[in-house]
C-alpha positions, 0 to 999 in steps of 0.5 A: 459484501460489506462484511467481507469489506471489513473483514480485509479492512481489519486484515489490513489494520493487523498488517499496519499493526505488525509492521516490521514482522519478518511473517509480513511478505507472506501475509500480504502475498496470501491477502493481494492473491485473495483480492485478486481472486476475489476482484477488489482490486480497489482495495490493493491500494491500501493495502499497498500502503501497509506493505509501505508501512512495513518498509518504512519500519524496516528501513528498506528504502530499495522495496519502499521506492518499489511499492511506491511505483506499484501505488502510483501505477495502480492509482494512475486514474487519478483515485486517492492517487495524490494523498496515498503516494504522498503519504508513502514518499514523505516517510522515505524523505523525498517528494519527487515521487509526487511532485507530477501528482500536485497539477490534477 
């Protein structure tokens, strides 16, 4: 399992990587299907990061608001939720997206 951990890690490192590229949707289709598939489903909010990354760089703030949402769904339990939306809401330039984080 570890390997296989790594291994989607480093999947998810190229994403960062080639941010911006118009092959990214397909590559991250084919990486949330594998996850899914596989049941790391704690490993889609990183990767929700990534395809945040890829906005930001494309400057597609409709999409970036999108996975912003998806982030904050699949984060609700409270995991990491706080510093991944946060992260995702400071490059689009508003905070509101966090604000009803900061009280847990």
């Amino acid at each position: 399992m570890t390997l296989r951990a790594t291994t989607i890690n480093a999947t998810i490192a190229s994403l960062i990587r080639d941010a911006g590229s118009p092959a990214l949707d397909d590559r991250v289709r084919a990486l949330r299907t594998e996850l899914d598939v596989a049941g790391l489903t704690s490993v889609i909010p990183t990767l929700e990061v990534a395809v945040a990354f890829h906005q930001v760089v494309l400057d597609d703030h409709e999409a970036l608001s999108a996975t912003i949402a998806r982030l904050r769904e699949q984060t609700s339990d409270g995991t990491y939720a706080y510093s991944l939306v946060r992260a995702c809401s400071l490059r689009k330039g508003s905070l509101s997206d966090v604000d009803h984080l900061a009280d847990r």
